[in-house]
C-alpha positions in Angstrom: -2.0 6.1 5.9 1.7 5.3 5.0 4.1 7.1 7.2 7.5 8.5 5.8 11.4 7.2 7.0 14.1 9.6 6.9 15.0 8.6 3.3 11.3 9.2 2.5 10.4 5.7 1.6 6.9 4.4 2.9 6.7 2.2 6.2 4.2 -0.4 7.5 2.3 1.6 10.0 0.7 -0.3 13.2 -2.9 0.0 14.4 -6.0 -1.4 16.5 -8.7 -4.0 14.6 -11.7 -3.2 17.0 -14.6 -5.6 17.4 -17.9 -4.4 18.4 -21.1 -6.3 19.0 -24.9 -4.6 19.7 -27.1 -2.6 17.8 -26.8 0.7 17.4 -28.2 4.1 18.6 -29.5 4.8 15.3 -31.6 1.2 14.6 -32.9 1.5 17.9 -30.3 -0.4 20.4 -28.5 0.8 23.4 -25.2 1.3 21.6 -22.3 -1.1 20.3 -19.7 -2.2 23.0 -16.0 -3.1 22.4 -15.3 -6.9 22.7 -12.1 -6.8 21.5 -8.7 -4.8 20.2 -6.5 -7.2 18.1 -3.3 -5.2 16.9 -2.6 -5.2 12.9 0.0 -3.5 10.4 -0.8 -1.8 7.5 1.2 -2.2 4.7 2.1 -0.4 1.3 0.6 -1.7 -1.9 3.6 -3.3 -3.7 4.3 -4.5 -6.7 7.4 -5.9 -8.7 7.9 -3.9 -12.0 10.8 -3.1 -14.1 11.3 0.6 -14.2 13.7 2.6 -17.1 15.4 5.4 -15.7 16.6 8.3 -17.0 19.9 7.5 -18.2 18.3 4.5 -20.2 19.0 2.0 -17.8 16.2 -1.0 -17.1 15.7 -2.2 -13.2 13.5 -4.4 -11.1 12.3 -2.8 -7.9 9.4 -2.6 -5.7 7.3 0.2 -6.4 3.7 1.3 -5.1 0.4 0.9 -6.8 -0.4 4.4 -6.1 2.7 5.8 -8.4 1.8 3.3 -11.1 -2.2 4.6 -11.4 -0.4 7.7 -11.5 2.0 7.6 -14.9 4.9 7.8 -12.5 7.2 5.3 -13.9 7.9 4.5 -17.1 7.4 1.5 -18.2 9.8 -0.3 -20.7 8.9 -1.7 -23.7 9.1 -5.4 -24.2 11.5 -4.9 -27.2 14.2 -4.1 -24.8 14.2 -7.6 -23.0 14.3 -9.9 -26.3 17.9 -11.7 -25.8 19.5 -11.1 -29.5 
């Protein structure tokens, strides 16, 4: 649902929230009629994570929900935020 930017980051996308009211065709009503359009956003699923890089380095970003499901960060272990 997420649309792409130029730098290929995700976007809020815009869209319609559309209120019917009636029964419909298939329970044995005339159809449902639109009562109203109210505009909405849809947004990414964000969270705040630290995220280790490749060159060993440990950073707090905003990443989605969808790439952490999927293994796509690694995530660091708690060792490496113990103050010695």
């Amino acid at each position: 649902m997420a649309k792409l930017n130029i730098k290929g980051n995700r976007k809020t996308v815009s869209g319609n929230r559309i209120t019917r009211k009636g029964l419909p065709k298939k329970n044995g009503g005339i159809g449902l009629n639109i009562t109203g359009v109210a505009r909405r956003t849809f947004k990414c699923n964000m969270q705040r994570k630290r995220v280790r890089f490749s060159d060993g380095t440990v950073r707090r970003m905003w990443v989605r929900v969808k790439d952490l499901k999927s293994g796509m960060y690694d995530n660091p272990d708690k060792k490496d935020f113990v103050k010695k």
